[in-house]
C-alpha positions as CSV (number, residue, x, y, z in Angstrom):
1,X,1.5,24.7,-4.0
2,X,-1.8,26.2,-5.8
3,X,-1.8,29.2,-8.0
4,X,-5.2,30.5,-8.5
5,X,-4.8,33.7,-11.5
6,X,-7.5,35.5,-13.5
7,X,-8.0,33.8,-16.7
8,X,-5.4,35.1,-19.4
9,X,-2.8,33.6,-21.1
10,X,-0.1,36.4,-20.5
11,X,-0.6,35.9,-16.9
12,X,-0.3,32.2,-16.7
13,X,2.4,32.5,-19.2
14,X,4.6,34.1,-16.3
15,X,3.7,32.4,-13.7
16,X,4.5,29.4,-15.5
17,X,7.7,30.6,-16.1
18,X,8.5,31.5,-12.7
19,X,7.5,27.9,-11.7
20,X,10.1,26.0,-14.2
21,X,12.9,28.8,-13.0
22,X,12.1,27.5,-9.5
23,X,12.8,23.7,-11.0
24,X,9.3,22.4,-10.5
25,X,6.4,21.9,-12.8
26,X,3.3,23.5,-13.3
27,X,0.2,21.8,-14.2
28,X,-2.8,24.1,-15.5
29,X,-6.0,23.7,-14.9
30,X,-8.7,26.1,-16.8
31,X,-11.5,26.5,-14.5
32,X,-14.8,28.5,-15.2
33,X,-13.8,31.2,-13.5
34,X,-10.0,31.3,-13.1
35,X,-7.1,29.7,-14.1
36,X,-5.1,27.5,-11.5
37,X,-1.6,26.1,-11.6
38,X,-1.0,23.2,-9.7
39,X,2.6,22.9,-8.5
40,X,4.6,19.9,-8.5
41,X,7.9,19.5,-6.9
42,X,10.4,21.2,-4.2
43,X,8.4,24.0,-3.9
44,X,10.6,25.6,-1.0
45,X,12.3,27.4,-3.8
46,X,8.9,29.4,-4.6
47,X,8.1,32.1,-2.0
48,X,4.5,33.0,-1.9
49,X,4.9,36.4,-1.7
50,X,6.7,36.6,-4.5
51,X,4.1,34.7,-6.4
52,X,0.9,37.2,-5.2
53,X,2.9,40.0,-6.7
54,X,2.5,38.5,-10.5
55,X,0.1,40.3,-12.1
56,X,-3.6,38.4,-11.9
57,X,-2.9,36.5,-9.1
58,X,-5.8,35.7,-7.3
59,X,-4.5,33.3,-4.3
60,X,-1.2,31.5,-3.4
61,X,-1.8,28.7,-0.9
62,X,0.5,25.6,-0.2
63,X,-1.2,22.2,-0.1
64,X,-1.4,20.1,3.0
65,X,-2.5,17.0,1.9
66,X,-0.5,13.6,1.8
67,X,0.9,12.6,-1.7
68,X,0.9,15.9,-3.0
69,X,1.1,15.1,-6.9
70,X,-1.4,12.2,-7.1
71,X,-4.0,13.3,-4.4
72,X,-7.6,14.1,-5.8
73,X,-8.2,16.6,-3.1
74,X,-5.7,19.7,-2.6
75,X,-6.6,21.1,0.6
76,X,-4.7,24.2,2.2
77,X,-5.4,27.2,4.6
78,X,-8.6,29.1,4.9
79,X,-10.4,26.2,3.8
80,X,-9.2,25.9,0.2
81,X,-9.9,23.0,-1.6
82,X,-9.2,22.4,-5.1
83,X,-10.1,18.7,-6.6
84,X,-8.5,17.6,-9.6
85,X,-9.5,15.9,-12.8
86,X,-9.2,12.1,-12.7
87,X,-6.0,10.7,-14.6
88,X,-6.6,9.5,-18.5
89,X,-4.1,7.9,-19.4
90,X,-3.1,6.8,-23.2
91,X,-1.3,4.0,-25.1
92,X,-1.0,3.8,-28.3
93,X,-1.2,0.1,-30.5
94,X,0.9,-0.3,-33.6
95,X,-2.8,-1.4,-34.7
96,X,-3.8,2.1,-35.1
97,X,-5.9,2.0,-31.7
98,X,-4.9,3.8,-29.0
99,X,-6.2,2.5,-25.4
100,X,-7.5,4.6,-23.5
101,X,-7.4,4.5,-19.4
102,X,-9.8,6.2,-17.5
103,X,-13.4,6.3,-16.0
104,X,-15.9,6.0,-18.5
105,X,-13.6,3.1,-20.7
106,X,-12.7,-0.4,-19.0
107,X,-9.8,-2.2,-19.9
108,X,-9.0,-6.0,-20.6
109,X,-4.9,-6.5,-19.9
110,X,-4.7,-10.5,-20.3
111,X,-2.0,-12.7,-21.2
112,X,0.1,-15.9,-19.9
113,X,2.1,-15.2,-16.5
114,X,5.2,-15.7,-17.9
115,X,6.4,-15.9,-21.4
116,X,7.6,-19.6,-22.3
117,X,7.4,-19.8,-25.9
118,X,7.0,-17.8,-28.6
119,X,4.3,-20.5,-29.9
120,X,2.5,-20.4,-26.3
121,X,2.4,-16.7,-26.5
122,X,1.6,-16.0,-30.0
123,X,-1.8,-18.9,-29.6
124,X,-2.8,-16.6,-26.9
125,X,-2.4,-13.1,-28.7
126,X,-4.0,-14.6,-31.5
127,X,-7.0,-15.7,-29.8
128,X,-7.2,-12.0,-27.8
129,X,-6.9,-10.8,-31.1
130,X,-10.4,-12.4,-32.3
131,X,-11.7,-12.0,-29.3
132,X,-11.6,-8.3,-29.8
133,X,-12.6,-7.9,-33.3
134,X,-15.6,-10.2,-32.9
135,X,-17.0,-7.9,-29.2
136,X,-16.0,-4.7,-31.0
137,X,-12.8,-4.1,-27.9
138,X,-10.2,-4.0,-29.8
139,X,-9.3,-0.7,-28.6
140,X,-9.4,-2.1,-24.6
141,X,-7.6,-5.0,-25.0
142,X,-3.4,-4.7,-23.9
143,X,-1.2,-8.0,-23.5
144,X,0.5,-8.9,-20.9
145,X,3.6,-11.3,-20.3
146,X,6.5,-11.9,-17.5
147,X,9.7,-12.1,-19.2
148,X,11.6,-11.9,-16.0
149,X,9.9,-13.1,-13.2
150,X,10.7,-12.9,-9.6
151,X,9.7,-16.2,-7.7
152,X,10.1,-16.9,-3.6
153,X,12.0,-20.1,-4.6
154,X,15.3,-19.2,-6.6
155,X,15.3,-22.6,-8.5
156,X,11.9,-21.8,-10.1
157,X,11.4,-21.0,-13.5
158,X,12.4,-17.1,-13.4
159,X,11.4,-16.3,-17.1
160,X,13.8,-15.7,-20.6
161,X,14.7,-12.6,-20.1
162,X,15.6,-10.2,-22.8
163,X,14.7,-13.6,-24.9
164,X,10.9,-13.0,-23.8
165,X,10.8,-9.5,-24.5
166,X,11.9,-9.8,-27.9
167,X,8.7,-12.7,-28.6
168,X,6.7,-10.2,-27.3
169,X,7.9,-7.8,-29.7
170,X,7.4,-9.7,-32.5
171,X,4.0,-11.1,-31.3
172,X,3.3,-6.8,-30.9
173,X,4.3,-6.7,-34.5
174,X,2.2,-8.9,-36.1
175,X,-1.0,-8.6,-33.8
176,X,-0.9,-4.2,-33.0
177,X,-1.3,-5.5,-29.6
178,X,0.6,-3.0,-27.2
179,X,2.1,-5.1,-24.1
180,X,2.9,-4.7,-20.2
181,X,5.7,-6.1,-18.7
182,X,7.5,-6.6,-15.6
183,X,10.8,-4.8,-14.4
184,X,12.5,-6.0,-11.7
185,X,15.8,-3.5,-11.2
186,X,17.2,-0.1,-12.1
187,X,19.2,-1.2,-14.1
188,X,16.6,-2.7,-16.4
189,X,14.3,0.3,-16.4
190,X,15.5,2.2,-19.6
191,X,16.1,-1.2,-21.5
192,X,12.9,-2.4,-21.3
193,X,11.6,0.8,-21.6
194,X,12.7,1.0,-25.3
195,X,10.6,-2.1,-25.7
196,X,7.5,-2.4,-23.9
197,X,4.2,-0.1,-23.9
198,X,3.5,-0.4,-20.0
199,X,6.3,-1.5,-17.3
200,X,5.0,-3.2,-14.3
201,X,6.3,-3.2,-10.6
202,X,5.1,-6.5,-8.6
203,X,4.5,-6.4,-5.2
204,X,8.0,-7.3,-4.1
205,X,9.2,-4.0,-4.9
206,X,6.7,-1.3,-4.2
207,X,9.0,0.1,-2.0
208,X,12.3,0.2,-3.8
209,X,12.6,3.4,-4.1
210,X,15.3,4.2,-6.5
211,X,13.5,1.4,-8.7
212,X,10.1,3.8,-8.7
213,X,12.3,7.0,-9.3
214,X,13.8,5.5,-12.2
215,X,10.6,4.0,-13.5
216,X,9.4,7.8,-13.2
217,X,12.5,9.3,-15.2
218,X,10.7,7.3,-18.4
219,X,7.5,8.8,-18.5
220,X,5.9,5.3,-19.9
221,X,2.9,4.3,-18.5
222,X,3.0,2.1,-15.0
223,X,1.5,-0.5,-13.8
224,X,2.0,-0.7,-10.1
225,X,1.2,-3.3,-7.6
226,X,0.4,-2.8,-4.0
227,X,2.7,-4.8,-1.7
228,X,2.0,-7.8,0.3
229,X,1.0,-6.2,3.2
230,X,1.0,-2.4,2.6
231,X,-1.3,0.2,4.2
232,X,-2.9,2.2,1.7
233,X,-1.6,5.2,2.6
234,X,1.9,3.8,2.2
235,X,1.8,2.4,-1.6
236,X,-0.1,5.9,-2.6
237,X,2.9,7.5,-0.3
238,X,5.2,5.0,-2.6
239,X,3.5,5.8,-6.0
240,X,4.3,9.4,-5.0
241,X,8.4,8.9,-5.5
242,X,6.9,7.9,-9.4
243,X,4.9,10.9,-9.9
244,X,7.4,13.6,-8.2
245,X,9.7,12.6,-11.3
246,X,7.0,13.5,-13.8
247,X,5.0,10.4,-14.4
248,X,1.6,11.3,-13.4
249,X,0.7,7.9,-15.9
250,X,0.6,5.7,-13.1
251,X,-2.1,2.4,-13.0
252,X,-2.7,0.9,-9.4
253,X,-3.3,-2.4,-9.1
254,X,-4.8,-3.8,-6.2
255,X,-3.2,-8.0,-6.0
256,X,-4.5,-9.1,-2.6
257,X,-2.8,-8.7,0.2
258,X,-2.0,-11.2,3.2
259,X,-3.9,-11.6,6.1
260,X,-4.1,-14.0,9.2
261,X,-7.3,-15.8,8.2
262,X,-6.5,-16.9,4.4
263,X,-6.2,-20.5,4.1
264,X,-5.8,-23.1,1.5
265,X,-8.8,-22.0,-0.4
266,X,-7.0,-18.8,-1.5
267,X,-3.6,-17.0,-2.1
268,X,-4.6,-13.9,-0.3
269,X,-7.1,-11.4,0.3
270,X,-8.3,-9.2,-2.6
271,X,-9.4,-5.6,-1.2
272,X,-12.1,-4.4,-3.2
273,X,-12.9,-1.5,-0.8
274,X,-9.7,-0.2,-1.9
275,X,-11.1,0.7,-5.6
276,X,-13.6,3.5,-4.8
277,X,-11.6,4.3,-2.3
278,X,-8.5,5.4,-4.5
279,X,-11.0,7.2,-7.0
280,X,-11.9,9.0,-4.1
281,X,-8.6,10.0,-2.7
282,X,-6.1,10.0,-6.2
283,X,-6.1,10.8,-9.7
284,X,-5.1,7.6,-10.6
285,X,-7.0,4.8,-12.2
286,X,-7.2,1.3,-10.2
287,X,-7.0,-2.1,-11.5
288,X,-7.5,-5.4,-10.2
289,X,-5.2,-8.6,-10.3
290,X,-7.9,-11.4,-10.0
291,X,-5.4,-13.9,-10.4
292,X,-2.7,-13.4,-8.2
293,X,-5.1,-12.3,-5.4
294,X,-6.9,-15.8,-5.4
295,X,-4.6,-17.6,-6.8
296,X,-7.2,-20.2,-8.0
297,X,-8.7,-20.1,-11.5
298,X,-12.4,-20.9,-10.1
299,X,-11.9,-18.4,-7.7
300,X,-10.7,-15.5,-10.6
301,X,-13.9,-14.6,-12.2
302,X,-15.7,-14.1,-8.9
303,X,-12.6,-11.9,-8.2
304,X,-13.4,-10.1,-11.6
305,X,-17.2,-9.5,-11.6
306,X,-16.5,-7.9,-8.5
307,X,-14.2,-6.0,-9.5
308,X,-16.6,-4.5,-12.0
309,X,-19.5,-4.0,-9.3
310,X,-16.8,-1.7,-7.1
311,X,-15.9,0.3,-10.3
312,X,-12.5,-0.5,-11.2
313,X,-10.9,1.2,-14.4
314,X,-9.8,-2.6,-15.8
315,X,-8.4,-5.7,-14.8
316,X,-5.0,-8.1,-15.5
317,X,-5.9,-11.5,-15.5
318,X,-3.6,-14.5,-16.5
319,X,-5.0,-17.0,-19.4
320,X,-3.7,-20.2,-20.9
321,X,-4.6,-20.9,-24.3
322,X,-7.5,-24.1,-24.5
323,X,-5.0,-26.8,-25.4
324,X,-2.2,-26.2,-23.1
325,X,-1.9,-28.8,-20.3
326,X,-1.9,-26.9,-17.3
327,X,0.6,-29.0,-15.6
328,X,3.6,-28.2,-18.0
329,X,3.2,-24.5,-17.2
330,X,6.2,-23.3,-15.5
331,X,4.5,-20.4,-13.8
332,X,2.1,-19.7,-11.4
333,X,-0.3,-23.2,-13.6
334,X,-3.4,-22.7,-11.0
335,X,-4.6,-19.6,-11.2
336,X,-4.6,-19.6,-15.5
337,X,-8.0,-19.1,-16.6
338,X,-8.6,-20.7,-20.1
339,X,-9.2,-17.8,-22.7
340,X,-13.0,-19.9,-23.2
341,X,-13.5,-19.0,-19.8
342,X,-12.1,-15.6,-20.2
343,X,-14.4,-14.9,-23.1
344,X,-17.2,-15.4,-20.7
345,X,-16.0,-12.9,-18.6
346,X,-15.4,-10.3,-21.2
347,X,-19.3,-11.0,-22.0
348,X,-20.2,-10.5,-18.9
349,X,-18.4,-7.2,-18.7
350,X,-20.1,-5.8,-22.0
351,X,-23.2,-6.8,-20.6
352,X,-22.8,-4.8,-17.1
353,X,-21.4,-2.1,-19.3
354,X,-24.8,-1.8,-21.2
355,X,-27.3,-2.8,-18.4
356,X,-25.7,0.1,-16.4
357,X,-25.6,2.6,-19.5
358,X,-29.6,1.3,-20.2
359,X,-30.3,2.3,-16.4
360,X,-28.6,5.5,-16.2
């Protein structure tokens, strides 16, 4: 439901008040002109009648759009339209920066694909570390980690556990580094939640719904994958059950998808298409998983620089530190770019970044 009221505080005062009596939230917008209030929730409670009889009220109108919470475009009756900001979204580094989300400020999230170590994490925060003081990113640069990892084989290395999440603690500690990681169950939500900066949902549960309610109840940021094979319209349908609990703080991520022509020279099918395309439709800021999408590290910075060209808000790429011997990783070993060859990517990004900002 929209709320469009002349601009003054008394007025939006009540009607914001009305809106929490009903149990759902109001989100203000100051326009030029008017104010609006953007209503999220059961809004069956709110009778629009009512509503028009506040004083200031302009217009009531109720929003007909899919995913009513996350949708760019609120359109209604009459021909009313009203197009929301883009999401920015915020997390703060125990390193005094705080990365920032949004359109105008890419973001680097790179790390191993599953913990192992503390020694094989710590060389690669250390190195992501340095690589962000010497380009000047520190600010755009978030680890990332698996300490429980869901794998299609159940004798497969499935990660440490709560083990994992307290190296990447630590590693937080000493580097400022904020971290993402993934949670696999509603029962682990408000756990890792008291640890972790960003929680991410693979692609094996974009549609566990009680899992994406309960991630919502938290309010951290998210990092959610599309599934396998999903439609577009059902994962932003699915990111919806997160946002309708109050986390609007939602990052999707697009990780290929399957199709009937892949083959042995990639994992799947990355969907670039989908990135303007979800800055079109959402609020929400879109990332791309190079690595899981190709599934082969010479394939991954092709993914990446693509990426870029399509506009996405950031990437999450998996890196191995130089020395490691790629065959004694226990996860996901082909796809691991080195962090030399990752450096080359992050140059290339800064020099898009100031080729495009030269041109404009």
């Amino acid at each position: 439901m929209i709320i469009e009221l002349e601009k003054n505080d008394k007025f939006l005062a009540d009607v914001e008040e009305a809106v929490r009596k009903a149990g759902c939230t109001p989100e203000v917008i100051h326009g030029a002109m008017f104010n609006v209030v953007a209503v999220e929730g059961h809004t069956a409670n709110l009778s629009e009648d009512h509503l028009k009889a506040f004083p200031g009220v302009v217009k009531v109108w109720r929003v007909s759009s899919r995913y009513k919470t996350i949708n760019r475009i609120a359109k209604g009756p009459d021909n009313s339209v009203l197009e929301k900001p883009r999401r920015v979204i915020k997390i703060k580094g125990t390193d005094g920066h705080t990365r920032r989300i949004s359109d105008d400020n890419y973001i680097f999230i790179a790390g191993p694909c599953a913990v192992e170590s503390k020694e094989q994490v710590t060389k690669i925060a250390d190195r992501l570390k340095r690589l962000g003081d010497k380009y000047g990113i520190t600010d755009r640069i978030i680890l990332r980690g698996g300490a429980f990892k869901p794998r299609t084989r159940p004798t497969d290395f499935r990660g440490l556990g709560m083990k994992g999440v307290e190296i990447l603690d630590k590693i937080r500690d000493k580097t400022g580094m904020p971290y993402v990681t993934e949670v696999m169950s509603v029962d682990m939500v408000k756990e890792l939640s008291e640890h972790a900066d960003m929680l991410q949902l693979g692609t094996r549960n974009y549609q566990n719904f009680n899992l994406l309610e309960e991630v919502g109840k938290q309010k951290k940021p998210v990092l959610y994958k599309r599934g396998i094979a999903a439609p577009l319209e059902e994962w932003l349908d699915a990111a919806e059950y997160i946002a309708n609990q109050g986390n609007k703080n939602i990052i999707l991520c697009e990780r290929g998808v399957k199709s009937t022509t892949h083959g042995d020279y990639n994992r799947s099918h990355i969907d670039l298409d989908v990135i303007p395309t979800i800055k079109e439709r959402t609020i929400l800021p879109v990332f791309i998983d190079p690595s899981h999408s190709s599934g082969i590290d010479k394939l991954v910075p092709f993914q990446f620089r693509a990426a870029t060209a399509y506009g996405a808000n950031g990437t999450i790429t998996e890196v191995m530190h130089d020395t490691q011997d790629r065959k004694l990783l226990k996860c996901d070993a082909a796809q691991a770019l080195t962090l030399s060859d990752y450096e080359k990517l992050i140059q290339f990004q800064l020099t898009y970044e100031k080729a495009f900002s030269e041109a404009a």
